[in-house]
N, C-alpha and C positions, 0 to 999 in steps of 0.2 A: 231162513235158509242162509247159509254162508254165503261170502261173496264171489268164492271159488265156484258152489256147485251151479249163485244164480247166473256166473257169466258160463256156464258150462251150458246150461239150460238156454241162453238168451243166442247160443251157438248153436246149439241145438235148431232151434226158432230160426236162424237164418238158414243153414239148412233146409230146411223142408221141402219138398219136389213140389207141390201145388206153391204156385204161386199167391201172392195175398196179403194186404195190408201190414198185415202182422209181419212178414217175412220181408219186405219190404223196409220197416220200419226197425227190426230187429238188426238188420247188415248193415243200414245209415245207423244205428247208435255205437256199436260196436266199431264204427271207425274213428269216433271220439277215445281221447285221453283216457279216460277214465269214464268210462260205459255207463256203470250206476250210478254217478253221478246225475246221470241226463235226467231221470226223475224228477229229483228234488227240484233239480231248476226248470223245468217243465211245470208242473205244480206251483213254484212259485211266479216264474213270470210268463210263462204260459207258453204254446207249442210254438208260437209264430214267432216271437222273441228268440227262444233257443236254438231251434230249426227252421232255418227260413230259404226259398228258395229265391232271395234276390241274382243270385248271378245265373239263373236259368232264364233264356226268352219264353214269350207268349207259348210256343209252339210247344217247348217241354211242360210247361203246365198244362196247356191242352190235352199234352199227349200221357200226362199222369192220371190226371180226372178221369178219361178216356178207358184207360189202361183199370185202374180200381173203382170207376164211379157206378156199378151193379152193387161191390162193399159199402162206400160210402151214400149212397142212397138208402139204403138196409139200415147204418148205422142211426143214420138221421129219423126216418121211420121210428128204430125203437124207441128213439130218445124225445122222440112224440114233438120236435124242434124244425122251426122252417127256416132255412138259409136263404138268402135272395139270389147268392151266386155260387159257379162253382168253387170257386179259391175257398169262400168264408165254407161250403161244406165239405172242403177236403181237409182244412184247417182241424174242424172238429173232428171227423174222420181219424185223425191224426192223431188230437187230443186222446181220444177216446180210446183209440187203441194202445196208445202211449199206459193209460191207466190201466189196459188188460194186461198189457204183458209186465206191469208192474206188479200187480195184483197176483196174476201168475208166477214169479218170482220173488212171491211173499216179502215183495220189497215196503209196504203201507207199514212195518210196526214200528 
């Protein structure tokens, strides 16, 4: 896919009227530099490195989990993987989704 039509599409994904991980995660990439970029350095150094919520307190992290942890429960579920907390399965959550909407904007070739 071009990188015209994947950032039109990754717009598209922010948009969405249901809220959801995906959409979510679609609005926080798109306010980087260079959007498709985030991929490759996701994949290389992983979600928590590239996207990290250090300058949020306790209570926004609480209140994210909170807000998408019925997705990220699900996610975990499929991916057959036990987390001990909520950070480390919102992390993958993140991961995870990071690689669908890649996948989805045939960004892997």
């Amino acid at each position: 896919m071009s990188k015209e039509k994947a950032l039109e599409k990754l717009m598209a994904m922010a948009d969405e009227p249901k809220d959801s991980l995906k959409k979510f995660l679609a609005k926080e990439i798109l306010t980087h530099d260079e959007p498709l970029d985030f991929f490759p350095l996701v994949e290389k150094f992983g979600m928590e490195t590239i996207y990290h919520y250090e300058d949020l307190d306790e209570d926004l992290l609480r209140e994210f989990y909170n807000t998408y942890s019925k997705e990220i429960l699900q996610i975990q579920e499929e991916s057959k993987v036990q987390h001990q907390t909520d950070s480390e399965r919102s992390w993958f959550a993140l991961e995870r989704t990071a690689k669908k909407i890649s996948k989805d904007l045939d960004l892997e070739r």
